[in-house]
C-alpha positions in Angstrom: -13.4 -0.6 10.4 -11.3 -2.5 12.3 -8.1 -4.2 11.0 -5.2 -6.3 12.2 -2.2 -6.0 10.3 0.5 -8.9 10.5 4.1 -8.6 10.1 7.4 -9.5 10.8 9.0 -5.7 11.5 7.8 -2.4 11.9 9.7 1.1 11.7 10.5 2.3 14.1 11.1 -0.6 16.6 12.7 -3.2 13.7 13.8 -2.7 10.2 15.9 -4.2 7.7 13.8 -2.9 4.7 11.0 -1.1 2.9 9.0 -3.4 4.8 9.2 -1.8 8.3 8.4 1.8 6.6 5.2 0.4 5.1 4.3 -1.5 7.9 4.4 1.7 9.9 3.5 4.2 8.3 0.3 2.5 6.6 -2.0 2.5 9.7 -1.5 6.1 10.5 -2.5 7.4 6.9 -5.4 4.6 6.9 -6.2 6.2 10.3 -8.0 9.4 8.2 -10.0 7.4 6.3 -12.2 5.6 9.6 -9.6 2.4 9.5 -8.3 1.4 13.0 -5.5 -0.9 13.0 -3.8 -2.8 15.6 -0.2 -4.9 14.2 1.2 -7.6 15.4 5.1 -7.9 15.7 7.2 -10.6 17.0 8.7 -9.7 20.2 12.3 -9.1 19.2 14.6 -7.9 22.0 15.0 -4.2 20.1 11.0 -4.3 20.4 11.0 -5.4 23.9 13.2 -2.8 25.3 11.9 0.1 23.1 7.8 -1.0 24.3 6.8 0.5 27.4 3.8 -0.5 29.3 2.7 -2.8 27.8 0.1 -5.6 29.2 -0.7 -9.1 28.7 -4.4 -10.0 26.7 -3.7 -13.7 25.8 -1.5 -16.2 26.7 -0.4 -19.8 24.9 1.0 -22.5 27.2 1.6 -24.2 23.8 1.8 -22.4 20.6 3.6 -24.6 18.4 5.6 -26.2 21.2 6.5 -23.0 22.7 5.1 -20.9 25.6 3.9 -17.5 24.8 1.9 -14.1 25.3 0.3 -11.7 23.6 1.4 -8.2 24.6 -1.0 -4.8 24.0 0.7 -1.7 23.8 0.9 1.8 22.2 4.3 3.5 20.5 4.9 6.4 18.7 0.8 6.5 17.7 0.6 2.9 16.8 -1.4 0.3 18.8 0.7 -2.8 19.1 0.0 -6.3 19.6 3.6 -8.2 20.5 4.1 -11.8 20.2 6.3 -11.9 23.2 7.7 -15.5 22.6 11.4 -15.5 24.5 12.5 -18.9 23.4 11.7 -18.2 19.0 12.7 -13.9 19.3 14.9 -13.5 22.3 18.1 -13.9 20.0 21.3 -11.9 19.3 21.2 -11.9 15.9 18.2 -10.4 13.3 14.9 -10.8 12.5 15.9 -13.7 10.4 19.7 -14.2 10.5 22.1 -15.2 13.3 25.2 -13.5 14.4 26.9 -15.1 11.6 24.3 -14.3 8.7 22.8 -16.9 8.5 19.2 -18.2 8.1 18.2 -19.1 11.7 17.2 -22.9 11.4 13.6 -22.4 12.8 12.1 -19.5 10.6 9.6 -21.7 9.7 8.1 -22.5 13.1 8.6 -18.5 14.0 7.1 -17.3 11.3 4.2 -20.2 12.0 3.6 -19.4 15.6 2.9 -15.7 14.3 1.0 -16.8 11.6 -1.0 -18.9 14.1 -1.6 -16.4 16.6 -2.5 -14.0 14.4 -5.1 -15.8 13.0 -6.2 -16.6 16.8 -6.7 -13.2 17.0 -8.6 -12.7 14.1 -10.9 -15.4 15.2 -11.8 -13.7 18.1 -9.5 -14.5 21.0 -8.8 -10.7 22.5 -11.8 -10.5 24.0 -14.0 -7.5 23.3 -12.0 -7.7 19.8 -12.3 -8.8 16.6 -11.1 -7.2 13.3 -13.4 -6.7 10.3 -10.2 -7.5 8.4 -6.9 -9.0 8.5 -3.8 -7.5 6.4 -1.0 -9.8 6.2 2.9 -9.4 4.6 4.9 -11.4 2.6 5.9 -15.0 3.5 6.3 -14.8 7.6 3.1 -14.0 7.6 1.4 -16.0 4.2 0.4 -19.0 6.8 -2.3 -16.7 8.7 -4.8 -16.9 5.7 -4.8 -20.8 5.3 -5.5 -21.0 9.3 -8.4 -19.6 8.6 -9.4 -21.0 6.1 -9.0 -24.4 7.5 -10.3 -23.4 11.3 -13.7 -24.5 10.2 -15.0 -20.9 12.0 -16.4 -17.9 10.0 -13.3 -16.0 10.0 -12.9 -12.2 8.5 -11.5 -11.8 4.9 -7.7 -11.7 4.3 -5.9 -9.4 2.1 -2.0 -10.6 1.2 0.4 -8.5 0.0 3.3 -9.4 -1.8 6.5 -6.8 -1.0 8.9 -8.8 -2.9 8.6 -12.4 -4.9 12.2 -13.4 -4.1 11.4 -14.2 -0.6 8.9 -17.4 -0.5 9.6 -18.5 2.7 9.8 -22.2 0.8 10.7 -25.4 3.3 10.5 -28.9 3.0 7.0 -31.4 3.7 8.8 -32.8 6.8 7.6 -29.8 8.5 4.1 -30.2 7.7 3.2 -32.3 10.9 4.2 -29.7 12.7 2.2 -27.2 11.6 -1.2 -27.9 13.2 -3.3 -27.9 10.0 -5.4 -30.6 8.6 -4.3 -33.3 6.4 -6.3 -31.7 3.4 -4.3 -28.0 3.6 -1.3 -30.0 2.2 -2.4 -29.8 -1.5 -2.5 -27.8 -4.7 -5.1 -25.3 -3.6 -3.6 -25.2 -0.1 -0.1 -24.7 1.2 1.9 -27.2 -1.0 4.2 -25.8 -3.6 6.3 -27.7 -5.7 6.6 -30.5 -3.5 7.1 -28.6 -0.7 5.4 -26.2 1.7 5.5 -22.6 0.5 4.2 -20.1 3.0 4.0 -17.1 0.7 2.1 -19.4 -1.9 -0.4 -20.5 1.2 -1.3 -16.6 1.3 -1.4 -16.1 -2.1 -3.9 -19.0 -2.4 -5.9 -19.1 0.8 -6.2 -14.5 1.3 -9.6 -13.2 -0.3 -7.6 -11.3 -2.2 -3.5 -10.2 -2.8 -2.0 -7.3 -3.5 1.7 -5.7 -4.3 3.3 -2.5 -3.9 2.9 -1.0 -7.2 0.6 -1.6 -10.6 4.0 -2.7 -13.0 4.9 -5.0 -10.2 1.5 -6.9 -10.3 2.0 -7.3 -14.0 5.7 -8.3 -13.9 4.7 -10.9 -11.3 2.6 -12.5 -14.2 5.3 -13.4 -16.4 7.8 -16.0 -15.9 10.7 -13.7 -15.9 9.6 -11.7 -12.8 7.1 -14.4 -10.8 9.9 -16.6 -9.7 7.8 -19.8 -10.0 5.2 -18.4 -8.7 3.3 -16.7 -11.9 1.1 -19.6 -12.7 -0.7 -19.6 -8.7 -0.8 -15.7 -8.9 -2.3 -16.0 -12.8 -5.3 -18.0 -10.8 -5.9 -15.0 -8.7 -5.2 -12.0 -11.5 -8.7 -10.8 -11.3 -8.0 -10.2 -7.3 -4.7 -8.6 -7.6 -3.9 -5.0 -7.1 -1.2 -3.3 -7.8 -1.0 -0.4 -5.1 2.0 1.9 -5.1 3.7 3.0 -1.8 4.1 6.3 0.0 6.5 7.2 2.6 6.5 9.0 6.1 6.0 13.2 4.5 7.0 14.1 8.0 9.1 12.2 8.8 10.9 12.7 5.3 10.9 16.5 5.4 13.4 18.6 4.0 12.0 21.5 5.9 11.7 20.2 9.2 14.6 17.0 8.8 16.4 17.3 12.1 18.8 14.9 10.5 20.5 16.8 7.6 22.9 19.9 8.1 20.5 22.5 6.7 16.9 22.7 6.2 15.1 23.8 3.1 12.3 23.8 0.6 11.4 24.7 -3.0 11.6 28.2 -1.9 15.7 28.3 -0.9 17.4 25.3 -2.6 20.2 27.0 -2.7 20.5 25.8 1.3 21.3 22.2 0.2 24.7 23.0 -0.6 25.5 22.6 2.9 24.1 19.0 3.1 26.3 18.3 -0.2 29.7 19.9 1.6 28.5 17.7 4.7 28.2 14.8 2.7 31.5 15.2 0.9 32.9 15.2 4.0 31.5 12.2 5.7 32.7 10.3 2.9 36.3 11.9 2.4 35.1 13.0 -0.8 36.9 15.9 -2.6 34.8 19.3 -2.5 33.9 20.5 -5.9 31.2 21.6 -8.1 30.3 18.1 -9.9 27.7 16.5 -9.8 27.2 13.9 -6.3 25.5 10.8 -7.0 24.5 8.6 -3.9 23.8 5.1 -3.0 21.4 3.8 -0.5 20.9 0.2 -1.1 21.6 -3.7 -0.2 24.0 -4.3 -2.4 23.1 -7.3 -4.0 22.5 -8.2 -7.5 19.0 -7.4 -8.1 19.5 -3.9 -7.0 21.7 -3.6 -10.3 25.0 -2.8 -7.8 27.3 -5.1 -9.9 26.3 -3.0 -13.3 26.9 0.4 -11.0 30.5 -1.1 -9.8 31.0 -2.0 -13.4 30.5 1.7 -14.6 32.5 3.8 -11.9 35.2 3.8 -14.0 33.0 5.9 -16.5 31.2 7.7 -14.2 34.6 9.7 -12.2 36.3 11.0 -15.7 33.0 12.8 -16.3 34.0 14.8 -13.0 31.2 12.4 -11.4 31.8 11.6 -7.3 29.9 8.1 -5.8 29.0 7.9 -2.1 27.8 4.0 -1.6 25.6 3.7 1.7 24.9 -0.3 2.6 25.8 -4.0 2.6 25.3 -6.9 0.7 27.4 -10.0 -0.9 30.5 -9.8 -0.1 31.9 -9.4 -3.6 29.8 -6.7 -4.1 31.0 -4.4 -1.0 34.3 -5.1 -2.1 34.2 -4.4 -5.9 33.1 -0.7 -4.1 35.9 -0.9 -1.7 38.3 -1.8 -4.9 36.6 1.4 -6.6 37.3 3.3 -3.7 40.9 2.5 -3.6 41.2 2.9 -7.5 39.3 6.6 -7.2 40.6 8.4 -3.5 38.7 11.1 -3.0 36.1 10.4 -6.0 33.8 7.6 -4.7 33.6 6.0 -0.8 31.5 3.7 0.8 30.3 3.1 4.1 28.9 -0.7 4.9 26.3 -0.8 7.0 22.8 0.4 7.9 22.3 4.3 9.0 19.1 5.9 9.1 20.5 9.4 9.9 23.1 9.2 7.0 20.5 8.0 4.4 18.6 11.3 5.1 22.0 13.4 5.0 22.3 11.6 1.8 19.3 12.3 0.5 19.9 16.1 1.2 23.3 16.5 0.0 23.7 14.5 -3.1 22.6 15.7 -6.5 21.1 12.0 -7.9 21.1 8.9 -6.3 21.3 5.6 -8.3 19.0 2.8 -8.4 19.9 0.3 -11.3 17.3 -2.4 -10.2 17.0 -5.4 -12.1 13.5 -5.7 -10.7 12.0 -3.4 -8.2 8.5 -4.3 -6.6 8.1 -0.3 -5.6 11.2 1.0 -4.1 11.2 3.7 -1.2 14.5 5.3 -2.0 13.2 7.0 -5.3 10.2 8.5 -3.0 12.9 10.2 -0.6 14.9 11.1 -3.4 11.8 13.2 -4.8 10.9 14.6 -1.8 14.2 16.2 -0.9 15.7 17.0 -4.8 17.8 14.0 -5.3 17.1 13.0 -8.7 16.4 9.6 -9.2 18.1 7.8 -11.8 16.7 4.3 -11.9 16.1 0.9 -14.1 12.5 1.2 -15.9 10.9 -1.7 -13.8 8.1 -2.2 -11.1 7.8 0.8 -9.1 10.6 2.6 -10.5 8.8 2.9 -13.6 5.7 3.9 -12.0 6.9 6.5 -9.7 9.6 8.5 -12.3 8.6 10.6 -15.0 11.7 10.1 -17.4 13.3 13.8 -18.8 12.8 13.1 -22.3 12.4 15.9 -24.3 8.6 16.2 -24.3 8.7 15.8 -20.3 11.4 18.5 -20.1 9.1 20.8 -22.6 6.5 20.0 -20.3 8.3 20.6 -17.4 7.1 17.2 -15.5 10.2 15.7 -15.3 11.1 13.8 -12.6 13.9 11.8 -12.8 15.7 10.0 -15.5 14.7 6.2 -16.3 16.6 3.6 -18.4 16.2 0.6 -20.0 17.5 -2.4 -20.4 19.1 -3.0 -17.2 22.3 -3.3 -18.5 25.9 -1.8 -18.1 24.9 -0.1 -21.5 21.8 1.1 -20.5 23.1 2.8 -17.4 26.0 4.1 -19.1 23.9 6.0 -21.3 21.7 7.1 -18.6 24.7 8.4 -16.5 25.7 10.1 -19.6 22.0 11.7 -19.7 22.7 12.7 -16.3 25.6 15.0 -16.7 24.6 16.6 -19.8 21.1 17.8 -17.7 23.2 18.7 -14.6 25.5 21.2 -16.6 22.1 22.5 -17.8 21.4 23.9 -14.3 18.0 25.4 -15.1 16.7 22.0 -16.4 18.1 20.4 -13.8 16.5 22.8 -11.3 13.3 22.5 -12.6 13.3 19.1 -12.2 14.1 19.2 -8.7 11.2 21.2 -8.2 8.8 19.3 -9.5 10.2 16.3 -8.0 9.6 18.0 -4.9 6.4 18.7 -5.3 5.0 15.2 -6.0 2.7 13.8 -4.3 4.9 10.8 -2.1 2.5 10.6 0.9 0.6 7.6 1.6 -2.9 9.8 0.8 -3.7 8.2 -2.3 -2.5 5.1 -2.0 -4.2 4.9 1.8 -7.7 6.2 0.3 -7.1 2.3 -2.3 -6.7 -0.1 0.4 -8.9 1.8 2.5 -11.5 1.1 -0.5 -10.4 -2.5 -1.0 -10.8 -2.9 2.9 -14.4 -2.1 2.5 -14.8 -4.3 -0.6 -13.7 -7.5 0.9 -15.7 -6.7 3.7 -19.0 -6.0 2.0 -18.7 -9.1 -0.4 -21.1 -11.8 0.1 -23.0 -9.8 2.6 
């Protein structure tokens, strides 16, 4: 089977998220079960310079008023097809956000001309091409599907996937004209939302079917609470929604074989991740003692639950707790940590920022890491944290809750244990599961034995690779 898979970033040429890691790691796991997949990426300068070789296969004297060419290429075992569009990707800033953070003014046509292209493709025009199926993600792609639909050509099935309901990608009718659909794709079952144009909505209504990242998720998404406007168009398509939980990169999240952390190890020598935690301590300017480490890798922003965790330091650091806070976010937010780090010197730091190496140090070295979502669709971090020992302590929500078998007393009789889960998401509610945390960390055969089996779960994109792969072959065989 052949598939295209659209998206706006891809590890490891662009990443600002869990995205990128699903994005890239998908196709190689759907690889073993007879899927070939080909992406296409905009051609952002960090992409252009990392691509080698690569050769032209269509080109667009006008694709939404803007000259451009389709790129082939292979990198690092994924076959590539680059939007190479100078004039909407050759910036400075992000994927989305100028040099000054903010949204750049034409996301909508960007996003578009991708959307357009990719469904050029789909149609059929690489020759010698065609894909059986076309996988698109979250709203810089949700256009693709209602181009197809409204081509008036027989056009493979769509599957949408949905990696978080915040983002819309919502804009205003004036840009309709622009588009190059028909009059008729401006309407409830098309592309207009709430008096608007809503490109995640357009997927959501126009793919043969949608998915998200993890089975809670695609029943939160339901509810008011959770679908962000968006639960009554998604309610029309519950019987073709599927929630599918993500995997990670096993090798390249690896505590055996992890180039990137100070000492290598594995179920069999845990002792050895002591010398990740001392390494940690000290890239942080963290005191070196025997407490427990909790980490934080994370945008912090309020529905990652980081204004409940600032909130709670102060109980956190008496219990002989330290905090090392890896990201960036609101403003307020990074400083309520830098305010924390000034109150507690040599108890809790934070670097701002984005480092890959760092997270996986983190991961190594730190006995828990935090994750307080208020809503989490599947989350990545609690995946690494399994795979290398650092217990996840996380909100009871989306993928959280799917992922983390919660140490409660017939789980830690069991000895299935995974993590510890809380819930509400409130200050309370992590509070008490902070206090969980220390009394199983001063039990250090419990806690042990729940590193071990966290490390022993299955995080891989196997399972989850063998469902799409069988949801592929669905929407392909339907009708036929």
């Amino acid at each position: 089977m052949n598939v295209l898979s659209v998206a706006s970033e891809i590890y490891p040429l662009i990443k600002t998220g869990g995205l990128a890691d699903v994005v890239g790691a998908l196709p190689l796991a759907l690889d073993e079960h007879g899927v070939r997949t080909r992406t296409l990426i905009p051609g952002y300068p960090a992409v252009m310079r990392a691509v080698r070789d690569a050769s032209p296969c269509l080109h667009y004297d006008d694709l939404l008023d803007h000259a451009a060419t389709i790129l082939e290429a292979r990198h690092e075992g994924l076959d590539l097809l680059i939007l190479d569009a100078p004039s909407l990707f050759d910036r400075a800033g992000g994927p989305y956000l100028d040099t000054d953070g903010q949204d750049y003014g034409d996301n909508w046509r960007r996003f578009a001309a991708l959307s357009r292209a990719g469904a050029d493709i789909a149609l059929g025009r690489i020759e010698a091409w065609r894909p059986d199926l076309v996988h698109v993600h979250d709203w810089q792609t949700g256009l693709l599907p209602a181009y197809l639909r409204y081509s008036g050509k027989p056009a493979p099935p769509s599957l949408m996937t949905i990696h978080n309901i915040a983002f819309q990608g919502r804009y205003g009718v004036d840009i309709f004209p622009h588009l190059g659909l028909p009059p008729d794709a401006y309407s409830i079952e098309g592309i207009e939302y709430w008096g608007g144009i809503g490109y995640l909505k357009a997927g959501v209504q126009a793919a043969a079917a949608v998915s998200t990242v993890s089975p809670t998720y695609a029943e939160e998404i339901l509810t008011g609470e959770f679908g962000l406007g968006m639960e009554g168009v998604l309610a029309s398509r519950a019987g073709n929604l599927h929630g599918i939980v993500n995997g990670i990169d096993a090798d390249v999240w690896n505590p055996e074989r992890d180039p990137l952390i100070k000492a290598n190890y594995s179920t069999a020598n845990l002792k050895n991740r002591g010398k990740n935690k001392r390494a940690v301590a000290e890239r942080f300017g963290l005191e070196q003692e025997d407490g427990p480490l909790f980490c934080v890798v994370s945008r912090l922003t309020g529905q990652k639950g980081m204004d409940l965790l600032a909130e709670c330091v102060g109980d956190l650091v008496p219990q002989g707790g330290r905090l090392a806070v890896l990201g960036s976010g609101e403003a307020w937010l990074e400083d309520a940590f830098r305010h924390a780090a000034a109150q507690h010197p040599g108890r809790v730091a934070i670097i701002t920022g984005y480092d890959e190496p760092l997270s996986h140090l983190m991961q190594a070295g730190s006995d828990a890491i935090l994750i307080p979502s208020r809503f989490e669709p599947c989350g990545l971090t609690q995946l690494y944290g399994l795979r290398y020992g650092c217990i996840p302590v996380v909100a009871r929500t989306g993928g959280l809750n799917d992922t983390i078998i919660d140490a409660n007393p017939a789980a830690l009789a069991a000895k299935v244990a995974t993590g510890i889960s809380f819930a509400p998401t409130t200050n309370d509610g992590l509070r008490r599961a902070l206090r969980r945390t220390f009394r199983l960390y001063a039990d250090q055969k419990a806690w042990l034995a729940m590193q071990k089996q966290g490390m022993k779960s299955d995080v891989s994109w196997n399972k989850s690779a063998g469902v799409y792969a069988a949801l592929y072959t669905r929407l392909t065989t339907k009708g036929r």
